[in-house]
C-alpha positions as CSV (number, residue, x, y, z in Angstrom):
1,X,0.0,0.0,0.0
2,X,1.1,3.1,-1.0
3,X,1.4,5.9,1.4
4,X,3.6,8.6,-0.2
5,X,0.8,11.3,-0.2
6,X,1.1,11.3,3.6
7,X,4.7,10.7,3.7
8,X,6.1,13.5,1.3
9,X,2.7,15.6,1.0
10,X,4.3,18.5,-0.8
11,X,6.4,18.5,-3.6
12,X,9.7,19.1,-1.2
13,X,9.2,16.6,1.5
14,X,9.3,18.0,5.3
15,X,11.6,16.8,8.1
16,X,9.0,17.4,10.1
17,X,5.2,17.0,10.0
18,X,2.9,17.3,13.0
19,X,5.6,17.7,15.6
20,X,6.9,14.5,14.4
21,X,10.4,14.0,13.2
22,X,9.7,12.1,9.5
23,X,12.9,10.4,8.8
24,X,15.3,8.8,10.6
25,X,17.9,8.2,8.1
26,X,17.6,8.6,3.8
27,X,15.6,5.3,3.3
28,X,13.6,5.0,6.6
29,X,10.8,7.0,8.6
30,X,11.3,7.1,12.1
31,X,9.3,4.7,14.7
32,X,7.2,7.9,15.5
33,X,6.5,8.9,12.6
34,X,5.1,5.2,11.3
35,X,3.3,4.9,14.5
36,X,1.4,8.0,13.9
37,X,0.3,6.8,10.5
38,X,-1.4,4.0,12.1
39,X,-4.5,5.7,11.8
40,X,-4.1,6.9,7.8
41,X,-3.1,3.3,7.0
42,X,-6.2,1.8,8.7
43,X,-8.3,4.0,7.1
44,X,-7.2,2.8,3.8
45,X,-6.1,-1.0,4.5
46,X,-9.4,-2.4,6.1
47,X,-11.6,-1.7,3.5
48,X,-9.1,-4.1,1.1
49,X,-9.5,-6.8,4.2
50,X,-12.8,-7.0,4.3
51,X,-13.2,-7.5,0.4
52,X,-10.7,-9.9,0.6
53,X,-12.3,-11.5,3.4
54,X,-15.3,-11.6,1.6
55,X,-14.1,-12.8,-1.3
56,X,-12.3,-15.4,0.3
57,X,-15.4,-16.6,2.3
58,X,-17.2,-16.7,-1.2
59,X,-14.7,-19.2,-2.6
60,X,-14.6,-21.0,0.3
61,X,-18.4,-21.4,0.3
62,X,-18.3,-22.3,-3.2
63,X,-15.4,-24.8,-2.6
64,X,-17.5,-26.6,-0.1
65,X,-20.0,-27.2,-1.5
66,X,-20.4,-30.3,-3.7
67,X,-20.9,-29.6,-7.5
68,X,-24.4,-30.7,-9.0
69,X,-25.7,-32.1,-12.0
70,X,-29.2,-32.5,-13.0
71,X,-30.2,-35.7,-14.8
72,X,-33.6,-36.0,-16.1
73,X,-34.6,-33.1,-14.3
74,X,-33.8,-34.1,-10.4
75,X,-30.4,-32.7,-8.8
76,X,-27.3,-35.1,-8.5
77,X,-24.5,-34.8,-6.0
78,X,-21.4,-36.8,-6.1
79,X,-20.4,-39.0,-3.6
């Protein structure tokens, strides 16, 4: 998940945003920085969950139950 917009927000990135230091070094935001995101990457990562949840559910439900055939008009399971 991307998260740039709330990382870098402007076009020249701040050290600083909220009170927060961003960075702790070139390639990594510091421990309370990310932990203040927690609530920004909720917010965008539990909608995805829950449609992967329910999608997964689906296929689960469709994977348990038996296929059927109809023969002649009455419904067939495999045993």
């Amino acid at each position: 998940m991307n998260v740039n917009d709330s990382i870098c927000p402007t076009e020249n990135c701040p050290p600083v945003i909220g009170n927060v230091l961003v960075y702790r070094d070139d390639k990594h935001v510091s421990k309370l920085f990310a932990d203040s995101m927690l609530p920004i990457v909720r917010a965008r990562l539990v909608p995805h969950l829950a449609a992967a949840a329910n999608t997964r559910q689906s296929l689960h439900h469709m994977r348990s139950a038996p296929p059927t055939t109809t023969v002649n008009g009455a419904e067939c399971r495999p045993q």
